[in-house]
C-alpha positions in Angstrom: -65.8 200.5 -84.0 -68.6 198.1 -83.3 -70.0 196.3 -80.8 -68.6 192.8 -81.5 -65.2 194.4 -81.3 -65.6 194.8 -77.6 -65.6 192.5 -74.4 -66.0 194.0 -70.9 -63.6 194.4 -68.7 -64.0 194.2 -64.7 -62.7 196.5 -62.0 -64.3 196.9 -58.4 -64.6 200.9 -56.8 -66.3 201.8 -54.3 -67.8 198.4 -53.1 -69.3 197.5 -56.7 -68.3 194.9 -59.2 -68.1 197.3 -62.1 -67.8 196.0 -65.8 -67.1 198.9 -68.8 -66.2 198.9 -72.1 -63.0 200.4 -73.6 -61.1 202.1 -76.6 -57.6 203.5 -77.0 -54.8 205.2 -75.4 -54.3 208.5 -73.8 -56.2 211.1 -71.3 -59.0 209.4 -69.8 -62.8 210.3 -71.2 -65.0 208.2 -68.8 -68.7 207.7 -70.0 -72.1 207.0 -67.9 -75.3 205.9 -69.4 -78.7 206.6 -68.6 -81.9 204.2 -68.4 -83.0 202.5 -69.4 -79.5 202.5 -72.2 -76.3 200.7 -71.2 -72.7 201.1 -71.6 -73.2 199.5 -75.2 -75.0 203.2 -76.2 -71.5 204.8 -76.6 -69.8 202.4 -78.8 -69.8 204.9 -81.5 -68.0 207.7 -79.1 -65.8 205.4 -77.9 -64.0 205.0 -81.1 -63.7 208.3 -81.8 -62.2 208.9 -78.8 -59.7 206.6 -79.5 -59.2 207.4 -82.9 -58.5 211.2 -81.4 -56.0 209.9 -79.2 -58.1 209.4 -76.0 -58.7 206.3 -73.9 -62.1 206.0 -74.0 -64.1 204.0 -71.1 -68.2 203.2 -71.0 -69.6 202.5 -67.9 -72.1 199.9 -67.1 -74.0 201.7 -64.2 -74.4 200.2 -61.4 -77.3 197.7 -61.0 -76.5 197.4 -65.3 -75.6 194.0 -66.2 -72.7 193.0 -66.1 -72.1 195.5 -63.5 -72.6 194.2 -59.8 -75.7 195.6 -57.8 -75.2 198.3 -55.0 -74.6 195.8 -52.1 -76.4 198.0 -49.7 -78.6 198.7 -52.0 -78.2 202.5 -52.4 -78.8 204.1 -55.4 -79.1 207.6 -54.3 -77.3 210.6 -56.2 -74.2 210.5 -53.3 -73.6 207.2 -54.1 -73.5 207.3 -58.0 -71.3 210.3 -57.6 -68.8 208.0 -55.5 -68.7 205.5 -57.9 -67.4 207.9 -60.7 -64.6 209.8 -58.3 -63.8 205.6 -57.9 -63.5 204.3 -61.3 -61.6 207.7 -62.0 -58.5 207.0 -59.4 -58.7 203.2 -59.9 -58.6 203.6 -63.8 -55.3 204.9 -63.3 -55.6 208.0 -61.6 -55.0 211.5 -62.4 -58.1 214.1 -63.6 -60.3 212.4 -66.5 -63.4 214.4 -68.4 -66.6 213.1 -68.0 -69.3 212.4 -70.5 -72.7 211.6 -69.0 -76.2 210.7 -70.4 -79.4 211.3 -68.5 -78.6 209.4 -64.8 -74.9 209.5 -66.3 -75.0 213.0 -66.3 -76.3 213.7 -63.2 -73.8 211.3 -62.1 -71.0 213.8 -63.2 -72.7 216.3 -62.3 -72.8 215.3 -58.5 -69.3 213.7 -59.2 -67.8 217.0 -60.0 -69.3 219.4 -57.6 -68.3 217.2 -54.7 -64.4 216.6 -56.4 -63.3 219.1 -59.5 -60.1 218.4 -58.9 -60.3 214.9 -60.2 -62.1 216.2 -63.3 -61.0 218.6 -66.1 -63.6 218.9 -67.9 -67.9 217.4 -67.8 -69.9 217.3 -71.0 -73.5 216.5 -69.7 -76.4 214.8 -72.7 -80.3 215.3 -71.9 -80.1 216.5 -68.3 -79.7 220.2 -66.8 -77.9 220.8 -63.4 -79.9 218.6 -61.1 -80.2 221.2 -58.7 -82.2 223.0 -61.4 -83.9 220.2 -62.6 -85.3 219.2 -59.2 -85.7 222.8 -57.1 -87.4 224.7 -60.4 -89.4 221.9 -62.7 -91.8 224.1 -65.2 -95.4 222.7 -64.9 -94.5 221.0 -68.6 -91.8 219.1 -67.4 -93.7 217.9 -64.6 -96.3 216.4 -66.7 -93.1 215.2 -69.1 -91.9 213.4 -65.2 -95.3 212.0 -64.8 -93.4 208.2 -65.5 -91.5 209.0 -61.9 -94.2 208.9 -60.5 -95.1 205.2 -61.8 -91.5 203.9 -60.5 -92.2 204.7 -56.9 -94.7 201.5 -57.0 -92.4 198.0 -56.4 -93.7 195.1 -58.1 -96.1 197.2 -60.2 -93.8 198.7 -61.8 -91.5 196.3 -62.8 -94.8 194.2 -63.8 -95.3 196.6 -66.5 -92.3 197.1 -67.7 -91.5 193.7 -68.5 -94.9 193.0 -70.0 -95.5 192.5 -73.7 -91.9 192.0 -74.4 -90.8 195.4 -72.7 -93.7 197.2 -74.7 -94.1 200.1 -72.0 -90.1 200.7 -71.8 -89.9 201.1 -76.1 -92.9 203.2 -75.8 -90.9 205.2 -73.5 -87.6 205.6 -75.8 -90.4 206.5 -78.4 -91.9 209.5 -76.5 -88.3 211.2 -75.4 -86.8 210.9 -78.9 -90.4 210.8 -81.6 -88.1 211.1 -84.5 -86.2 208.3 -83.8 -86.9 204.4 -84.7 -83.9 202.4 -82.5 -83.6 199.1 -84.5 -83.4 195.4 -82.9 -79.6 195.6 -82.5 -80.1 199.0 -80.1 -82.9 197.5 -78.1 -81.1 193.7 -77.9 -79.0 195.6 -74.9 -81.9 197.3 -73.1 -83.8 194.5 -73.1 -81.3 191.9 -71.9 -80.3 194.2 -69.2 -84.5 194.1 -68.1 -84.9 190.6 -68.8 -83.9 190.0 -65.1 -86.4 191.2 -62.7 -83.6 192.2 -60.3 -82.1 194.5 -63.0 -85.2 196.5 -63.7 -85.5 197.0 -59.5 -81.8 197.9 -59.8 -82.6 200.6 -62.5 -86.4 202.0 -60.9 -84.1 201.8 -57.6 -82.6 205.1 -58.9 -85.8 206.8 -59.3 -87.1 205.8 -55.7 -83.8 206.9 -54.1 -84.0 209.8 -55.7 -87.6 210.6 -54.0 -86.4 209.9 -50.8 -83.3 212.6 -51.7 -86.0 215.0 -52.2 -87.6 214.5 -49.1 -84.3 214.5 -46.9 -82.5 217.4 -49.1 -79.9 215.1 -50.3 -81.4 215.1 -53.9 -81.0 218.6 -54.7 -76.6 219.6 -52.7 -75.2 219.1 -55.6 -73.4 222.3 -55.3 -71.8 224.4 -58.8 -69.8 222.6 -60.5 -66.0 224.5 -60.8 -64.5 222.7 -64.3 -65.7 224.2 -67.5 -68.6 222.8 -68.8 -71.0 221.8 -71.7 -74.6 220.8 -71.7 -76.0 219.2 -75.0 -79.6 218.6 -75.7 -81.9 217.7 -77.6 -85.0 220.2 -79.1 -87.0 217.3 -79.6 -86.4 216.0 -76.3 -89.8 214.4 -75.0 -88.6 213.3 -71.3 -87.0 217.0 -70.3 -87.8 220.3 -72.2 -85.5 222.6 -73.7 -86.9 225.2 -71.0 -85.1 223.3 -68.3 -81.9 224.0 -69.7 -82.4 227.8 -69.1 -81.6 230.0 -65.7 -79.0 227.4 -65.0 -75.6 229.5 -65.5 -75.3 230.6 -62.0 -74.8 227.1 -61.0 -71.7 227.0 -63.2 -68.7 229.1 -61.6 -65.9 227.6 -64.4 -68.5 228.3 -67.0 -71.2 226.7 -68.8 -71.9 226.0 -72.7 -75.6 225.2 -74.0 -75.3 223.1 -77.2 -79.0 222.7 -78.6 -79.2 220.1 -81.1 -82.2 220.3 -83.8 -84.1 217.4 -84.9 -83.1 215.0 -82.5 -85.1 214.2 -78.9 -83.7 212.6 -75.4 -81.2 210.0 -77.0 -79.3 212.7 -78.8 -75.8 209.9 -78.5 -77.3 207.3 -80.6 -79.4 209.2 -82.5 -77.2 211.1 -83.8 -73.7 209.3 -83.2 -71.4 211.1 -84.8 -72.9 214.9 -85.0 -72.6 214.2 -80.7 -69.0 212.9 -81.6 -68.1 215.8 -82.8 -69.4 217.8 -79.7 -67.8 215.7 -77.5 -64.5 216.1 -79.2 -65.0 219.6 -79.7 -65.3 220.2 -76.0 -62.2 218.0 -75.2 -59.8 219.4 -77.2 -60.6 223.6 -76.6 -57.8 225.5 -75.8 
């Protein structure tokens, strides 16, 4: 399927205007992007899913054009996990399996720890359990986290992200996935999404609410996550090592699946669309 064959649909949960994207008929597979991608990044999963008899749904986060922005304007982990335990009943109700990318996945993450009986089963892209992500960061990944740093600065930061045509942001995809050259029609999203100022505050809000979780503890409760589980990334990953995904199986009581994935970096679901396709489908359809 392809891009042109899809126009967003709208639904609001949990106080936001959501818009998402969707493919075929059958057990729900909701998917949540990352920044700086959009719902657009899983095209290419979604039509697998519904050629493997699945109703496939990409989510534009919220603060994502077209999606509405957080009307109190939280974007803290609590809050993104309320969202997804929302779309989930007012899609229809019933457990769905999750499939989240970077902020998506830590999205699911939080989503499931806090409900696993709205979800059967999480495939996470790119990001470990946040609690080991944020409680036990190697002095590597720190450096690799440096650009979280930068986000905590408003105006600054949005300044130089939008200047010379988003030049800072591409640099960005560049250094988490340096094998991979995104064309023009995989950037047109990005940077339409960042072409209004509020939308890149919308997307650095993530990163500031999530220093103020740290400070206040709220960061770092997700608690294990009960549904069985699989964690795909990247060895080329520039934005978060391959040693992050390690000492992490305690905070899986349903179980926990490491899926490395060679010659790819960070943005393992477009990089490599169908090779994740098959991991994705893989996972859903295990005994």
């Amino acid at each position: 399927m392809t891009a042109t064959e899809f126009e967003p649909a709208r639904i609001a949960a949990n106080g936001v205007d959501f818009a998402y994207l969707e493919a075929g008929q059958g057990p729900l597979v909701l998917c949540l992007h990352g920044f700086p991608d959009t719902a657009w990044s899983f095209v290419p999963l979604l039509g697998r899913l519904a050629e493997a008899g699945y109703r496939g749904v990409s989510v534009f986060m919220r603060g994502y054009a077209p999606s509405g922005f957080a009307p109190d304007g939280d974007y803290s982990i609590p809050a993104l996990a309320r969202d997804v335990i929302a779309l989930t009943e007012h899609l229809g109700g019933g457990q769905a399996a999750l499939v989240g990318h970077d902020w998506g996945g830590i999205a699911a993450y939080a989503a499931a720890a806090a409900r696993p009986d709205r979800f059967s089963r999480l495939l996470a892209a790119g990001v470990p359990h946040p609690r080991r992500f944020l409680q036990r960061p190697s002095l590597t990944q720190l450096r690799r986290s440096s650009y979280m740093a930068a986000f905590q600065f408003p105006v600054l930061a949005e300044r130089a992200l939008a200047r010379n045509n988003f030049e800072l942001l591409d640099r960005g995809i560049r250094r988490a996935s340096p094998s991979w050259r995104p064309d023009a029609q995989i950037l047109a999203p990005i940077h339409s999404n960042f072409r209004d100022p509020a939308r890149i505050t919308a997307a650095l809000s993530y990163y500031r609410a999530l220093r103020r979780g740290l400070f206040d503890g709220r960061a770092a409760q997700v608690g294990p996550i009960a549904i069985p589980t699989r964690v795909v990334y990247g060895l080329q990953d520039g934005a978060v090592g391959a040693e992050m995904f390690r000492d992490q199986r305690h905070l899986f009581t349903a179980g926990v699946e490491l899926c490395p994935m060679s010659g790819v970096g960070h943005f393992m679901h477009m990089e490599r669309a169908n090779g994740f396709a098959d991991l994705v489908l893989e996972f859903l359809q295990a005994a």
